[in-house]
C-alpha positions, 0 to 999 in steps of 0.5 A: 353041334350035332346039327353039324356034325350031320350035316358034315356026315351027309356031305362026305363026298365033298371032303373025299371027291369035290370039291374038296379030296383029291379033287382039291389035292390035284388042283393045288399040285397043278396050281403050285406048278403052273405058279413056278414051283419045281416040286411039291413037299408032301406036308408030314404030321407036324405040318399036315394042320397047315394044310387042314384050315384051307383044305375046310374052306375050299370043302365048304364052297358053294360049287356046283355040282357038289350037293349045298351044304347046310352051314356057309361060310362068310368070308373074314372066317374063309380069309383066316382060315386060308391064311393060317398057314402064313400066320403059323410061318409068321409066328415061328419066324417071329415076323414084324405083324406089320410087314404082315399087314403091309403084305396083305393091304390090299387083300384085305380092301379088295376083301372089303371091296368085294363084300360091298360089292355083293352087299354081303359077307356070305360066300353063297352070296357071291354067285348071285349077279346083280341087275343093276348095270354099276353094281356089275362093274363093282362086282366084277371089279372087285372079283379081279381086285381079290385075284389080283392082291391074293395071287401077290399076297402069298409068296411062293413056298413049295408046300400043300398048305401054301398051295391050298390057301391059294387055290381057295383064295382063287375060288372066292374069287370065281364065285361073282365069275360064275355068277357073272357067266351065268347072266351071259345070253346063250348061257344062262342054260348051260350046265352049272358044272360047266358055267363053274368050269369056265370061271374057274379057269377064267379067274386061274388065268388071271390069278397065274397072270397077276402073279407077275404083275407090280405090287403097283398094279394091284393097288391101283386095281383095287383101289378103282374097284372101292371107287366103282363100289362107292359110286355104285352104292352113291347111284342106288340112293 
């Protein structure tokens, strides 16, 4: 514990600046309106925790040009933390958990897709690019299988919290994007505060995009994103 505790003192500019801090508060006001929301309700006391959970996760992320932090984060922690806000709604309102899991399905298999894609459940992990030409497609698939099911599994509200657990589901999804930018010819050289840059707004536009798109689409993209991951594992045996 006071391991941690150090290494969170060591790393404040990541909870004031980036990419957590006004960094991450900006982005979500200007995700949340890009998204179709007329203004945003500044979250008072009793609902300032909401916003707590997806603000830590997107505080923790591997991006440049923020120093490394000692202790990473795997992603079924990072998926329940950003999803807490939803969970504490669903709990006031008394949702059926099943209308819950219907509405995060494919989440949670473009989730599973994208850990067997990465061959890991680390998030640091993710920036790492494959050699092999089929774990590639498998990636980058399941990348877009994750934006797609996260921009259509949280409904629009126009509040912080839902806007935080939306931009660091977005940023999971950037993660193999900066990695796959990265292997790019003529850019393996660039700057990584410029490499993140592009496959943030890369995976932004797709996210914005997948917003409109049919439930439909978003299965059918993620169940082609667990084939590419099956065929790609049956190919490295």
């Amino acid at each position: 514990m006071s391991d941690l505790l150090g290494a969170l003192g060591q790393a404040w500019p990541r909870i004031a600046l980036y990419p957590g801090g006004i960094a991450a508060l900006i982005a979500m006001i200007l995700l949340a309106r890009l998204r179709g929301a007329r203004r945003i309700a500044w979250p008072d006391i009793a609902t300032l925790i909401d916003l707590l959970p997806p603000l830590s996760v997107i505080c923790l992320l591997p991006l440049a040009p923020a120093a490394p932090f000692a202790y990473g984060l795997d992603l079924p922690v990072a998926l329940t933390l950003l999803l807490w806000p939803e969970l504490r709604r669903a709990a006031s309102e008394q949702r059926d958990p099943r209308s819950l899991l219907e509405q995060w399905s494919a989440l949670l298999l473009a989730g599973i897709a994208l850990a067997s894609a990465a061959n890991t459940l680390n998030l640091s992990e993710l920036l790492r690019w494959p050699g092999d030409a089929g774990r590639q497609i498998a990636l980058l698939l399941s990348a877009l299988a994750w934006l797609a099911a996260s921009a259509v599994a949280l409904p629009l509200r126009s509040d912080l919290p839902n806007a935080g657990s939306g931009l660091g589901l977005l940023l999971i999804g950037a993660l193999p994007l900066i990695g796959a930018i990265g292997a790019l010819p003529g850019l393996n050289a660039a700057p990584a505060p410029l490499i993140v840059a592009l496959a943030t707004l890369s995976a932004g536009m797709w996210w914005l995009g997948m917003n409109r798109a049919p439930v439909r689409a978003t299965r059918l993209l993620t169940a082609v994103a667990l084939g590419a991951v099956g065929l790609s594992s049956i190919s490295a045996y």
